[in-house]
BALO-911127 format. One record per residue (C-alpha): residue in three letters; z, y negated, x negated; residue number from 1. Coordinates in steps of 0.001 Angstrom, whole numbers, plus 500000, padded with zeros to 6 digits. Each point is the difference from the previous one (the first is absolute). Layout:
<sites>
{'ALA' {Z Y X} NUM}
...
</sites>
This chain:
<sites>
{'UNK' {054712 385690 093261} 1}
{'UNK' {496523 500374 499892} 2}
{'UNK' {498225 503040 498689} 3}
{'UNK' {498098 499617 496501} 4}
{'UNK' {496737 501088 502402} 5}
{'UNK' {500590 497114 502460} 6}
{'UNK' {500527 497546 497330} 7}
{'UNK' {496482 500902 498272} 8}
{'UNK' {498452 499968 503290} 9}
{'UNK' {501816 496052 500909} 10}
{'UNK' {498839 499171 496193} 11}
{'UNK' {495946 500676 500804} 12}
{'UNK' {500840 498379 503770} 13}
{'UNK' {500836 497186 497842} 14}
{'UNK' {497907 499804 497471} 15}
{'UNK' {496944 499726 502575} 16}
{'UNK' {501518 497583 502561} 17}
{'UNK' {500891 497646 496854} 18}
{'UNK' {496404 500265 498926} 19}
{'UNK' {498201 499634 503367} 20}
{'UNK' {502764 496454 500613} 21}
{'UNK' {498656 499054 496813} 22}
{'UNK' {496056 500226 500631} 23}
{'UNK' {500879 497899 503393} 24}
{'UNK' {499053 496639 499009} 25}
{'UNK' {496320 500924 500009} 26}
{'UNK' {500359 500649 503062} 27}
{'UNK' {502065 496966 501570} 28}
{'UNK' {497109 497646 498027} 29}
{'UNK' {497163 501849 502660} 30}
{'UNK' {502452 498464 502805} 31}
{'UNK' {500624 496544 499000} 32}
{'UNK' {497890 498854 502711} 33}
{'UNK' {502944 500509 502371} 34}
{'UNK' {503203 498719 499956} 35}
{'UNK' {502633 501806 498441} 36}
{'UNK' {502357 500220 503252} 37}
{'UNK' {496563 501482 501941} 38}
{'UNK' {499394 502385 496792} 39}
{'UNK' {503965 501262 500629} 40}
{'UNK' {499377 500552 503526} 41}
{'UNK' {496925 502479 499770} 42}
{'UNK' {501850 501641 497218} 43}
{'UNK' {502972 500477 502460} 44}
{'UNK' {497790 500837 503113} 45}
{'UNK' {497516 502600 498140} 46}
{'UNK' {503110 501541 497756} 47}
{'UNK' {501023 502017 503047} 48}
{'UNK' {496646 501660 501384} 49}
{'UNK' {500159 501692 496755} 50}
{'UNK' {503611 501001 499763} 51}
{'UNK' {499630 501394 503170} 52}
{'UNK' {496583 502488 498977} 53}
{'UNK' {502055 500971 496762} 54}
{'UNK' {502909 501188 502151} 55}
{'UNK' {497001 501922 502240} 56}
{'UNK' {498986 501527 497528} 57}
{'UNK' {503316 501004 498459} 58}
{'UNK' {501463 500523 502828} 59}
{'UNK' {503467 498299 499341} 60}
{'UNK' {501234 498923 503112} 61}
{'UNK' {503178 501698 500262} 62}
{'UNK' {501477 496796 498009} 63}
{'UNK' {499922 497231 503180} 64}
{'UNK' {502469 501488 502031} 65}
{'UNK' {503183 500548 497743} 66}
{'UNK' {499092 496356 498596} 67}
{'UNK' {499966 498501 503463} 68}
{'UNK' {503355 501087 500191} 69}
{'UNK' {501462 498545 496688} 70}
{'UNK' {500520 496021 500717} 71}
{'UNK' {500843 499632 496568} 72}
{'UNK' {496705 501746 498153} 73}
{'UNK' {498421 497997 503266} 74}
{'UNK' {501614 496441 498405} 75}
{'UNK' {498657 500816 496812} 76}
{'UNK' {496827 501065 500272} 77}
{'UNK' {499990 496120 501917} 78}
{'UNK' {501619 498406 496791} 79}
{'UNK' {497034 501850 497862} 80}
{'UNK' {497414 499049 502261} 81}
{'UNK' {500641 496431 499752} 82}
{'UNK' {500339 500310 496299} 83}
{'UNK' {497033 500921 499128} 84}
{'UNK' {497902 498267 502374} 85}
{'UNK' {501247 496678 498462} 86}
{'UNK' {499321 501948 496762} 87}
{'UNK' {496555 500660 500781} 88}
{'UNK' {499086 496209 501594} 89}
{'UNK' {501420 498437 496672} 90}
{'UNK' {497627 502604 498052} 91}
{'UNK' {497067 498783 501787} 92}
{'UNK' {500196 496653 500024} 93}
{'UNK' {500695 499657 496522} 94}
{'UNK' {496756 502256 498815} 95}
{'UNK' {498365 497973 502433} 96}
{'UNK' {501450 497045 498382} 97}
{'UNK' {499477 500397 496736} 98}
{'UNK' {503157 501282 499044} 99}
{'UNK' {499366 503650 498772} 100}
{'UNK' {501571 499365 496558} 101}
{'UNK' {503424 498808 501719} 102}
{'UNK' {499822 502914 502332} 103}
{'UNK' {499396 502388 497107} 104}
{'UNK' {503155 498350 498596} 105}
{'UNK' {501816 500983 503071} 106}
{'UNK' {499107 503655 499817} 107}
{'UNK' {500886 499826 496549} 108}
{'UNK' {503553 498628 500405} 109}
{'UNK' {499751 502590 502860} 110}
{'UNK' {501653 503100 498283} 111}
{'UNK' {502801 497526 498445} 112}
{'UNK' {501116 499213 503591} 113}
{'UNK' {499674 503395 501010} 114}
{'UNK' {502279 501003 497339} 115}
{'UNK' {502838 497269 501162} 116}
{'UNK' {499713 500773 502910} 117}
{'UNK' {501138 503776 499129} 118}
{'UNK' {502777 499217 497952} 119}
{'UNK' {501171 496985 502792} 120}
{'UNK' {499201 502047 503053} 121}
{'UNK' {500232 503755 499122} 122}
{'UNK' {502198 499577 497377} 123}
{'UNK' {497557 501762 497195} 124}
{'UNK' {501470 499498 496675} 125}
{'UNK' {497891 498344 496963} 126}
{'UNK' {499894 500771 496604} 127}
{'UNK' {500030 497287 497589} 128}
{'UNK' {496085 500038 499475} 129}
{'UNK' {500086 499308 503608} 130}
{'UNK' {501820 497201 499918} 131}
{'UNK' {498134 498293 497144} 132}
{'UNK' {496621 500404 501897} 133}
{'UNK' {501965 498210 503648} 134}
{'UNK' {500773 497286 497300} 135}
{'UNK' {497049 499164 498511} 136}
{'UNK' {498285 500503 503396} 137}
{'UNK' {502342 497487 500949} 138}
{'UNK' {499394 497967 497383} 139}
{'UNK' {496091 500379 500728} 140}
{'UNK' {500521 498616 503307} 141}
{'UNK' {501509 496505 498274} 142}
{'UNK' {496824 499714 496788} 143}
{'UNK' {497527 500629 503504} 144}
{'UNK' {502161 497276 501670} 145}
{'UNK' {499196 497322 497487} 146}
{'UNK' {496362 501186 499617} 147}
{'UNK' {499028 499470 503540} 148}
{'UNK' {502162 496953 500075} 149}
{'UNK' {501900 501686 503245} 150}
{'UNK' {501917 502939 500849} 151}
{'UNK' {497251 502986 500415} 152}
{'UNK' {501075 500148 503752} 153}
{'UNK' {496857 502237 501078} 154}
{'UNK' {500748 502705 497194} 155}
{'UNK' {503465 499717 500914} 156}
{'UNK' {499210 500683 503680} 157}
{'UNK' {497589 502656 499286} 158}
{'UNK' {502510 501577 497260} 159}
{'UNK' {503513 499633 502579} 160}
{'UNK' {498013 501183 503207} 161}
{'UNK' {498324 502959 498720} 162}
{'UNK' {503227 501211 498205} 163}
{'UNK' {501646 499487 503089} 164}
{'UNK' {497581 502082 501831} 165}
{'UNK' {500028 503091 497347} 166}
{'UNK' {504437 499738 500613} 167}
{'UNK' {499787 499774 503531} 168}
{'UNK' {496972 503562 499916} 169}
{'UNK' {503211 501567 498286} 170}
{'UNK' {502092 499705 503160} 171}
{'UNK' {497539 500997 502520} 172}
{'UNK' {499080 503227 498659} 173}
{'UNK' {496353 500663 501654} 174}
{'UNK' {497122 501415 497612} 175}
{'UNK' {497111 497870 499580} 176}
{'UNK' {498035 499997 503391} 177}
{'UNK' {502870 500422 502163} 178}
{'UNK' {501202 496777 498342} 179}
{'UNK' {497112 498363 499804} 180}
{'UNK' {499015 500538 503719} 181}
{'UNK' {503324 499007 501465} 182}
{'UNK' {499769 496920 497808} 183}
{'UNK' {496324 499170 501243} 184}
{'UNK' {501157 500949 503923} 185}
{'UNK' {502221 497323 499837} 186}
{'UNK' {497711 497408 498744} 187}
{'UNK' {496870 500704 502248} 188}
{'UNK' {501166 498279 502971} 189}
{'UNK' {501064 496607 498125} 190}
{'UNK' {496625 500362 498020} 191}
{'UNK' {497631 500579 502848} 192}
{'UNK' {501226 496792 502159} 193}
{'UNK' {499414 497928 497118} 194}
{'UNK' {496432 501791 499287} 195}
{'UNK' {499865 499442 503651} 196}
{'UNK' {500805 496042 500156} 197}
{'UNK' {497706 499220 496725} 198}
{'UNK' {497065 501212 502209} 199}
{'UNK' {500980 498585 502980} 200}
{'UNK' {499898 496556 497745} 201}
{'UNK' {496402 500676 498789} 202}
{'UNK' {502260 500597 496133} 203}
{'UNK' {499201 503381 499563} 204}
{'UNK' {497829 501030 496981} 205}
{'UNK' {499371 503745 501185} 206}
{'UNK' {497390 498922 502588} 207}
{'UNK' {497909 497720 496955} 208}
{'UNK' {497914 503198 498617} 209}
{'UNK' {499715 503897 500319} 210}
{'UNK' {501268 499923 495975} 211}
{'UNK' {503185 498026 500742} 212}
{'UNK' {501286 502167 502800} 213}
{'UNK' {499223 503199 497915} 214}
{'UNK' {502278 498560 496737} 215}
{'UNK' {502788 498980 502848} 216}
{'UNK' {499919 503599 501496} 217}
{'UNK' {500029 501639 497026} 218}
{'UNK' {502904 498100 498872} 219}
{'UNK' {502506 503125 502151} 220}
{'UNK' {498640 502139 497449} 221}
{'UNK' {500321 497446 496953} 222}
{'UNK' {503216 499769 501035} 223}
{'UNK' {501277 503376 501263} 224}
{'UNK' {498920 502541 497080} 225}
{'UNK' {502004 497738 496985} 226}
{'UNK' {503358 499340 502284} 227}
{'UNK' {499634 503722 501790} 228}
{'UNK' {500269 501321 495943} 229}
{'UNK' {502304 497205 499033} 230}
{'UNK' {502538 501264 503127} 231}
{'UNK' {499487 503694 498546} 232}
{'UNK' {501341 498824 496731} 233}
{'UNK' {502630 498246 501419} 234}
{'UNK' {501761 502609 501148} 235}
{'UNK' {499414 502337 497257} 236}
{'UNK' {500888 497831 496710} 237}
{'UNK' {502948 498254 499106} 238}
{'UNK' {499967 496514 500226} 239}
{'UNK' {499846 499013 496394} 240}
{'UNK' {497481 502121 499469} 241}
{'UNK' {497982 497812 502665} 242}
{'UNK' {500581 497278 498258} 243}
{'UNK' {497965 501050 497244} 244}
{'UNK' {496945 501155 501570} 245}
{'UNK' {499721 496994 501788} 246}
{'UNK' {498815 498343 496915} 247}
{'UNK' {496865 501469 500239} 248}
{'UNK' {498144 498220 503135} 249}
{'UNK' {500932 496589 498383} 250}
{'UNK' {498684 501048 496627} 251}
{'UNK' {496142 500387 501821} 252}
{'UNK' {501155 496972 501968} 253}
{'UNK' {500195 497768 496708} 254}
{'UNK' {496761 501380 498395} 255}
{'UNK' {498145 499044 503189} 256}
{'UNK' {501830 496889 500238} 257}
{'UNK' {498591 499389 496483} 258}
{'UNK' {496874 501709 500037} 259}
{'UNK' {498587 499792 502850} 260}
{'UNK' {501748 496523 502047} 261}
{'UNK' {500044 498095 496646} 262}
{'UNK' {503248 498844 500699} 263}
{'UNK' {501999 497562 497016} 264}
{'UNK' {502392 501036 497658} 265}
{'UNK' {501504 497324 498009} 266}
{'UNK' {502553 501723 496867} 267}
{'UNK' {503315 499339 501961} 268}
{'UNK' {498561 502343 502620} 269}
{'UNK' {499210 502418 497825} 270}
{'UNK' {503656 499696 498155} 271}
{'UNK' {501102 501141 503592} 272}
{'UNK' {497579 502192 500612} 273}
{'UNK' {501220 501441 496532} 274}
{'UNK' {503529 499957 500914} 275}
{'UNK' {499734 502369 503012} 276}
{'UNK' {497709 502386 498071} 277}
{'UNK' {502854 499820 497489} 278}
{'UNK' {502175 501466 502278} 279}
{'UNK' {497766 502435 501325} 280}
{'UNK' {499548 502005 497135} 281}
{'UNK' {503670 499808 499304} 282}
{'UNK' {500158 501795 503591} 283}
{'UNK' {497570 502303 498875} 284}
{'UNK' {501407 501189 497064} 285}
{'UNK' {503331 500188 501317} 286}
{'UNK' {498957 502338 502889} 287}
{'UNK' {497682 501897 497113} 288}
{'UNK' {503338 500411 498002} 289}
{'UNK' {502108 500903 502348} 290}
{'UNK' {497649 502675 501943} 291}
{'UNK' {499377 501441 496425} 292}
{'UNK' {504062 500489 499435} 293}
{'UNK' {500560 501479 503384} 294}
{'UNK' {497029 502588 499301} 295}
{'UNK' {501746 500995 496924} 296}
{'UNK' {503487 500125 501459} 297}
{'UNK' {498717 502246 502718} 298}
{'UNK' {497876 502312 497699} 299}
{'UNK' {504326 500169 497813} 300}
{'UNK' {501241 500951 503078} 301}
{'UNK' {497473 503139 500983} 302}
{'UNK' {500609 500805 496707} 303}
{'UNK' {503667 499986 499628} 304}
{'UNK' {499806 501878 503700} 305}
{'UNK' {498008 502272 498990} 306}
{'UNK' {502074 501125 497071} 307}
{'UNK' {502970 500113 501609} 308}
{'UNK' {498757 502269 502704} 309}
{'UNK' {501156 503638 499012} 310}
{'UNK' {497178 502986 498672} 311}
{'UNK' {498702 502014 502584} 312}
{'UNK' {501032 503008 498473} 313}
{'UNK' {503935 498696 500960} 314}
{'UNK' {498837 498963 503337} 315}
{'UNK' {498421 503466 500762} 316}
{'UNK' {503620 501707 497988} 317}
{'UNK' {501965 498634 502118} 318}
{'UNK' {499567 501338 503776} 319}
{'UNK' {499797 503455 497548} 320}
{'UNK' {503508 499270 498609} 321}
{'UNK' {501697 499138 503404} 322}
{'UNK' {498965 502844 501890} 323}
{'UNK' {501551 502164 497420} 324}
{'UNK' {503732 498766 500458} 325}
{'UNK' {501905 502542 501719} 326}
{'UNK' {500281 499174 504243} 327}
{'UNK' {503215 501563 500219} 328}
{'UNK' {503038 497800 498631} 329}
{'UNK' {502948 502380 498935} 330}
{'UNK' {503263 499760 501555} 331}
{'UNK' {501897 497095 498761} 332}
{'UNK' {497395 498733 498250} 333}
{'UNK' {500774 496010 500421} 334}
{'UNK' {496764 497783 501997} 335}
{'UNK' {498482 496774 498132} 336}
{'UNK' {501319 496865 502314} 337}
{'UNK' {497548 499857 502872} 338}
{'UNK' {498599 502856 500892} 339}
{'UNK' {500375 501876 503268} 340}
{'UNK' {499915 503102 501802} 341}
</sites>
């Protein structure tokens, strides 16, 4: 169990990865001169020279050599690493797209999965708050159906593959950069033969302009810093508790998508959109609720411990009032059950 330190310490790891995922978009819009799958690659290839200068710095090498040795931490670190790298090409090709309101609805429905998945997977139990918000999250996913006149597939994706990712960070058990830079180790190789084979074709949108190949380098740091705090978190938080913070990078996600990409929203969107943010706040409140009752429950029990604990005036009396017995037992005087010689 983790300690009430550690948790505050996941919740502001959290808190800033959530906002920095959220801000991204801006950022994906300065690359939209390159294709998504090229975009992917740099953000693979340039992920790891930082990783690697973060564990310089911090000196936190001792990590490699124990995990070397466990084939199953090994298999799923893999099973992560392909997770969110499908997570991340879906992300970018539908900002680049013009899908940042349906992605935002993915982060959104985000937490709802996460929460499934804890009750499913780790068998985490719900209260009945809980369940209502799954519901109409559920039911969210059917009004957004009929709005865009298909199944949301891309929020789906986004939604299913990023939950997956958070369960699968459970299992593994690294902090943040050791995570991230095993993840990012493993993708370089596959990354760099494609960044390779674009140039090699004359497809390669790095070589166009000095202002290009600085936003594609930079994208290791874009990158690193939100999933490097997001990892931290991770491992420090419950699950469900994830589930809720996660709702903040899609709620700057939908302003932008509004503000800023003047993207539609016809009313049976926004009766979804509703819908999840129904939900939310039922989350919310439940978790404000139920913090608030264990708080009290635990200030009861200090109290009810501390009155039961006996006055230190008896606790001094008493070492007093056993050495006065008498050490010599008179003859035939019968011994209490137990006691030897």
């Amino acid at each position: 169990m983790q300690t009430r330190s550690e948790q505050r310490t996941g919740l502001a790891y959290g808190i800033a990865a959530y906002t920095m995922w959220g801000l991204l978009p801006l950022y994906w819009r300065l690359l939209d001169d390159a294709a998504p799958s090229e975009i992917l690659a740099h953000r693979m290839v340039w992920s790891l020279p930082v990783a690697v200068v973060l564990l310089a710095v911090l000196r936190r090498w001792s990590w490699i050599g124990p995990l070397l040795r466990q084939p199953r931490r090994l298999g799923l670190i893999l099973v992560s690493t392909l997770v969110i790298s499908a997570n991340w090409f879906l992300y970018i090709w539908a900002v680049n797209s013009g899908h940042v309101l349906e992605a935002s609805l993915g982060y959104f429905i985000n937490p709802l999965v996460s929460i499934a998945f804890g009750v499913l997977v780790l068998r985490e139990r719900l209260r009945p708050l809980q369940w209502a918000a799954v519901g109409i999250g559920a039911l969210a996913v059917l009004v957004m159906t009929v709005a865009y006149g298909r199944m949301p597939w891309i929020a789906l994706a986004l939604a299913f593959s990023f939950a997956t990712y958070g369960l699968v960070k459970k299992g593994i058990k690294l902090d943040g950069i050791e995570g991230f830079s095993a993840e990012t180790a493993l993708q370089l190789l596959p990354a760099l033969g494609f960044l390779v084979f674009l140039g090699l074709r004359g497809d390669a949108s790095f070589t166009t302009g000095a202002g290009q190949a600085l936003l594609l380098s930079a994208c290791g740091v874009a990158t690193a810093v939100p999933l490097i705090c997001f990892g931290a978190s991770a491992v420090r938080l419950p699950l469900t508790m994830i589930g809720m913070l996660q709702y903040l990078a899609p709620t700057f996600q939908f302003l932008l998508g509004l503000t800023v990409f003047h993207e539609t929203m016809p009313p049976e969107r926004w009766a979804g959109f509703a819908l999840v943010w129904l939900a939310l706040a039922m989350l919310t409140w439940d978790a404000l609720r139920t913090a608030g009752r264990a708080r009290a429950a635990l200030a009861e029990a200090a109290a009810q411990a501390a009155a039961a604990a006996p006055p230190p005036e008896a606790t001094e009396a008493a070492p007093a009032a056993t050495a006065a017995q008498p050490t010599a037992e008179q003859p035939g005087t019968p011994r209490p059950p137990g006691l030897t010689q």
